[in-house]
C-alpha positions in Angstrom: 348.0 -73.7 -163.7 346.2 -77.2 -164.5 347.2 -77.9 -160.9 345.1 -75.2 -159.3 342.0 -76.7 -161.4 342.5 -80.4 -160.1 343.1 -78.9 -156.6 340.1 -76.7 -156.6 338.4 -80.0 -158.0 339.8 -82.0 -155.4 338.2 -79.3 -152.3 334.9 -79.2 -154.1 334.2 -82.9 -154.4 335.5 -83.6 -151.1 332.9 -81.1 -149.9 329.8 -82.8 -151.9 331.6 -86.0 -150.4 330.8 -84.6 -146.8 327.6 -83.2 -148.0 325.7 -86.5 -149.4 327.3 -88.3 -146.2 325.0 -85.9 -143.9 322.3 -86.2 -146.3 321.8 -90.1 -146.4 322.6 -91.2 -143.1 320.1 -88.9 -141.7 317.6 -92.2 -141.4 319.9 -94.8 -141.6 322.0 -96.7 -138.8 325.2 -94.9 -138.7 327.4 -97.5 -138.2 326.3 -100.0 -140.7 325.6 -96.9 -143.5 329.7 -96.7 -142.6 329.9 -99.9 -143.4 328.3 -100.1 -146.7 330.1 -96.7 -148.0 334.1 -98.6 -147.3 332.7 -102.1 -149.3 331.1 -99.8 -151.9 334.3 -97.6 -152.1 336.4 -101.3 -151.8 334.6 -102.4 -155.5 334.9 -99.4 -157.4 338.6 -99.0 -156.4 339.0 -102.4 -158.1 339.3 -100.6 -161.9 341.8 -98.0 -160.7 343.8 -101.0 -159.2 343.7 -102.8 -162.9 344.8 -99.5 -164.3 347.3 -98.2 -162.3 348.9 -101.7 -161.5 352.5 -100.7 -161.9 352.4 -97.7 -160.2 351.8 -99.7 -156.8 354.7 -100.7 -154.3 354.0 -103.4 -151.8 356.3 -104.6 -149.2 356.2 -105.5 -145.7 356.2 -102.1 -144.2 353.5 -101.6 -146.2 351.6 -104.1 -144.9 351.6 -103.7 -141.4 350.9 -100.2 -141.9 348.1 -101.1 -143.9 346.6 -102.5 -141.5 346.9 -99.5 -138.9 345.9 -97.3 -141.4 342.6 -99.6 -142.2 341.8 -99.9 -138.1 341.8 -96.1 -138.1 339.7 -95.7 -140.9 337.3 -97.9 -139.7 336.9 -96.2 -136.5 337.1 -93.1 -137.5 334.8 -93.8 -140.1 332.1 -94.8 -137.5 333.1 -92.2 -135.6 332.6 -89.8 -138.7 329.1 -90.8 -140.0 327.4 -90.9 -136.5 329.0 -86.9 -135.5 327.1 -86.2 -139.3 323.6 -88.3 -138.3 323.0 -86.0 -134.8 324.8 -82.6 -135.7 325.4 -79.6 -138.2 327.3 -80.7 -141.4 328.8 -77.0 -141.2 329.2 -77.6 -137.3 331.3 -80.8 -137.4 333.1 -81.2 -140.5 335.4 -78.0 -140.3 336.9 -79.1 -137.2 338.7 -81.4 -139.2 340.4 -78.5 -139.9 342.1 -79.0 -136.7 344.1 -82.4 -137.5 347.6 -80.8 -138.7 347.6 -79.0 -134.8 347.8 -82.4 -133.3 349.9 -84.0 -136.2 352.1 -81.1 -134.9 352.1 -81.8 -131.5 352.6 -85.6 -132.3 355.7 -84.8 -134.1 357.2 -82.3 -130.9 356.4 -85.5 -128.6 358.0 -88.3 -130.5 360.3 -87.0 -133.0 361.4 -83.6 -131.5 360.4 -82.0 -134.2 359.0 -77.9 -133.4 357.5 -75.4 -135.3 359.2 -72.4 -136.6 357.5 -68.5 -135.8 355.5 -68.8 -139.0 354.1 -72.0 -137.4 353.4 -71.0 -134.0 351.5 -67.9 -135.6 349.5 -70.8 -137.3 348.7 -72.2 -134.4 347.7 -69.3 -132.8 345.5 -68.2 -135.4 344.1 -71.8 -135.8 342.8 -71.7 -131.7 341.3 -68.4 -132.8 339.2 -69.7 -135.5 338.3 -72.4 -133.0 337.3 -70.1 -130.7 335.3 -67.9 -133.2 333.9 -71.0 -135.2 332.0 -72.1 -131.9 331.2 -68.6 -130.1 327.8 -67.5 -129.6 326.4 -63.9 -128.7 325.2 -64.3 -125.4 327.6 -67.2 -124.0 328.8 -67.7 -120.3 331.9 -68.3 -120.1 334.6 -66.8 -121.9 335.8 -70.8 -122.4 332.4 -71.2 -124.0 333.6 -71.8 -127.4 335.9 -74.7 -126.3 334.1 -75.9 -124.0 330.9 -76.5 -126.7 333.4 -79.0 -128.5 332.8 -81.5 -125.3 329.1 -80.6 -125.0 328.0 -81.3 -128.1 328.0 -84.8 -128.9 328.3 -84.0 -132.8 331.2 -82.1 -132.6 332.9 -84.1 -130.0 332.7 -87.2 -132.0 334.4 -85.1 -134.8 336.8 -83.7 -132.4 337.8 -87.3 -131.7 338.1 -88.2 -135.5 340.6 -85.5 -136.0 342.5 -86.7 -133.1 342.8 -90.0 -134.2 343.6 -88.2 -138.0 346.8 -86.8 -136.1 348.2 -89.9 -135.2 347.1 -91.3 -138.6 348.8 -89.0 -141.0 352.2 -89.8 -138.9 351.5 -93.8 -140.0 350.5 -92.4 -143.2 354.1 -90.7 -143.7 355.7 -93.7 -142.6 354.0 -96.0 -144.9 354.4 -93.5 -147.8 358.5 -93.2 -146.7 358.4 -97.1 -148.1 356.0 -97.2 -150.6 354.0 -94.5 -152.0 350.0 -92.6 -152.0 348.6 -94.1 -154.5 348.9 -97.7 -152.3 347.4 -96.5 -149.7 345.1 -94.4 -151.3 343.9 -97.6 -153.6 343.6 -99.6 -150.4 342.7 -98.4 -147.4 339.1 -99.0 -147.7 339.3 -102.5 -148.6 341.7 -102.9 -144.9 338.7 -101.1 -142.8 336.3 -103.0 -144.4 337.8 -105.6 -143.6 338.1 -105.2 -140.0 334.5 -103.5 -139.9 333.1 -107.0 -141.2 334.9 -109.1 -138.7 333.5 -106.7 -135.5 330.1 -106.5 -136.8 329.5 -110.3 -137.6 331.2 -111.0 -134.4 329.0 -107.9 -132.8 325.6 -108.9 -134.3 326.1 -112.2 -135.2 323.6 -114.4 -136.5 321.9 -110.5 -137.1 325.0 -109.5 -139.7 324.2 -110.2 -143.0 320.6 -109.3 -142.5 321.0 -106.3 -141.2 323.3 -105.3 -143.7 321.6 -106.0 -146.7 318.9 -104.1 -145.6 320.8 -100.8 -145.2 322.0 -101.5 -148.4 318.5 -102.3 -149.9 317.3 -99.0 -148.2 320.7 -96.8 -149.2 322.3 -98.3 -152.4 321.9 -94.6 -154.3 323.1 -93.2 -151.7 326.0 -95.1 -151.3 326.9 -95.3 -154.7 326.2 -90.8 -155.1 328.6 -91.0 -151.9 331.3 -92.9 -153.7 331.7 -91.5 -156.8 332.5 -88.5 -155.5 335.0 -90.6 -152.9 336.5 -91.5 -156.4 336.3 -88.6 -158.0 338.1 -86.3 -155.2 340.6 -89.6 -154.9 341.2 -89.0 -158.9 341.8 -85.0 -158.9 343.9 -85.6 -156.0 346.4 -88.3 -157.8 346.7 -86.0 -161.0 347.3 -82.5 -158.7 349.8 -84.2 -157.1 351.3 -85.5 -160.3 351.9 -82.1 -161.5 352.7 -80.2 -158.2 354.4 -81.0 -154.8 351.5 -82.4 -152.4 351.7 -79.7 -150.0 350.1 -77.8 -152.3 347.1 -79.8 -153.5 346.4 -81.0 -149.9 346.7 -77.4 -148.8 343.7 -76.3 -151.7 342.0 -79.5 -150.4 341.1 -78.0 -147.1 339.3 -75.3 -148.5 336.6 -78.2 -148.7 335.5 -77.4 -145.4 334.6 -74.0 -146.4 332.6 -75.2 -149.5 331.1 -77.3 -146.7 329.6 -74.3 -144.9 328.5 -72.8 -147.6 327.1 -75.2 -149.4 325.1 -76.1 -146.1 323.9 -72.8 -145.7 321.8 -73.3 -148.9 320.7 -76.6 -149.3 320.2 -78.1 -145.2 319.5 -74.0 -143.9 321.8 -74.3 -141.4 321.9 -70.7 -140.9 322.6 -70.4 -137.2 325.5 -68.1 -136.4 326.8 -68.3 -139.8 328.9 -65.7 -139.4 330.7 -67.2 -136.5 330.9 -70.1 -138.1 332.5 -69.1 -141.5 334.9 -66.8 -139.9 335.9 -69.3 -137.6 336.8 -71.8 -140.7 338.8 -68.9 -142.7 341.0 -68.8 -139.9 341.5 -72.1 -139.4 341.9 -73.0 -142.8 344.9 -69.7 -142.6 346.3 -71.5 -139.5 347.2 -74.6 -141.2 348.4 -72.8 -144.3 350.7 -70.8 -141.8 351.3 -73.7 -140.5 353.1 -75.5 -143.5 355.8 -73.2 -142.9 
């Protein structure tokens, strides 16, 4: 049962992950503190590279998916950090929850591929923990609850992100169909960065380096708190899945969202319909589990 440990591991340090985001960017400029958190993550993934040298497949399919994969991480990334600097941590991060739905509906458009009744229970159960995640006592509408995804900029941002995570995970299975995780795990950041540097010294110009060095000056704790836990879910991740079929380690890692609401309950008091807003997440963690089958 070593497995459940490291997945369990996996969910809770992905949560701090979340967690120390929302707390650091709160008075820094989102985009840039994005910035600094994929070129801190870029060095420290360095070591693991040294170490875990053989176990790395590179091709050409793995490069030009690479660099897919690093264009969506850098947007989503941006996308991702600025949803955290103007809303709820416990109001934003769970709708990640949502990604597998349109991974799903991806793979019905392109690939014909549909759900079986255990599925389309998921997803029916998923839409309710939507619905109950944003409902309020007192709303208009009976569309309230959707309809506060769009309104709030926080959560639309978010919303977005796990959009563009749907199409993402279907470049993700290509690239590990020819290689495997752990390159693209090992890598990605060092792609978006890489992009991220090119639009922002084309974007600010003669502004660029300045301006980054003094978001790192002014958030270099920070950014290193943020990525050793980046690390350190990456790492109980890699050995869960070495002793278990993924499924099941990415499934335990979704219950990071619900360490998220909880955790943010206590430490930012973000207490405001609570019980909405935990409900909400149990069922749309239950969705995607129904989901897998």
């Amino acid at each position: 049962m070593l497995w459940l440990l490291f997945g369990l591991l996996t969910a809770l340090f992905f949560a701090l992950f979340h967690i120390f985001n929302k707390k650091y960017v709160a008075k820094s400029d989102a985009e840039y503190f994005a910035y600094i958190i994929l070129v801190f993550s870029t060095i420290a993934a360095i070591p693991l590279i040294l170490l875990l040298r053989e176990k790395l497949v590179f091709n050409y399919y793995w490069l030009v998916g690479m660099i897919f994969i690093g264009i969506i991480i850098w947007i989503t990334r941006v996308l991702y950090t600025k949803s955290l600097k103007v809303a709820e941590v416990s109001k934003t991060v769970p709708l990640l929850s949502i990604t597998p739905l349109f991974t799903l509906i991806i793979a019905m458009v392109w690939l014909g591929e549909f759900p079986s009744p255990m599925g389309i229970t998921g997803i029916i159960v998923l839409i309710s923990g939507i619905y109950l995640f944003n409902y309020q006592k007192g709303q208009g509408s009976i569309f309230e609850p959707f309809l506060l995804i769009f309104k709030n900029k926080g959560a639309l941002l978010m919303f977005i992100v796990a959009l563009i995570y749907g199409v993402g995970s279907v470049i993700d299975k290509f690239v590990i169909n020819h290689s495997n995780p752990l390159s693209i795990i090992l890598f990605n950041s060092a792609f978006a960065s890489f992009f991220q540097t090119i639009y922002l010294s084309i974007k600010d110009k003669n502004y660029f380096i300045p301006k980054a060095r003094k978001v790192i000056k002014e958030n270099w704790r920070g950014g290193l708190v943020i990525t050793v836990f980046f690390y350190l879910f990456i790492t109980t991740q890699i050995y869960g899945i070495s002793l278990i079929h993924t499924v099941y380690i990415i499934a335990l890692k979704r219950m990071s969202v619900l360490f998220v609401v909880i955790i943010a309950y206590f430490v930012f008091k973000e207490r405001k319909s609570f019980t909405y807003v935990l409900g909400g997440t149990i069922l749309m963690l239950l969705g995607v589990v129904l989901m897998l089958f």
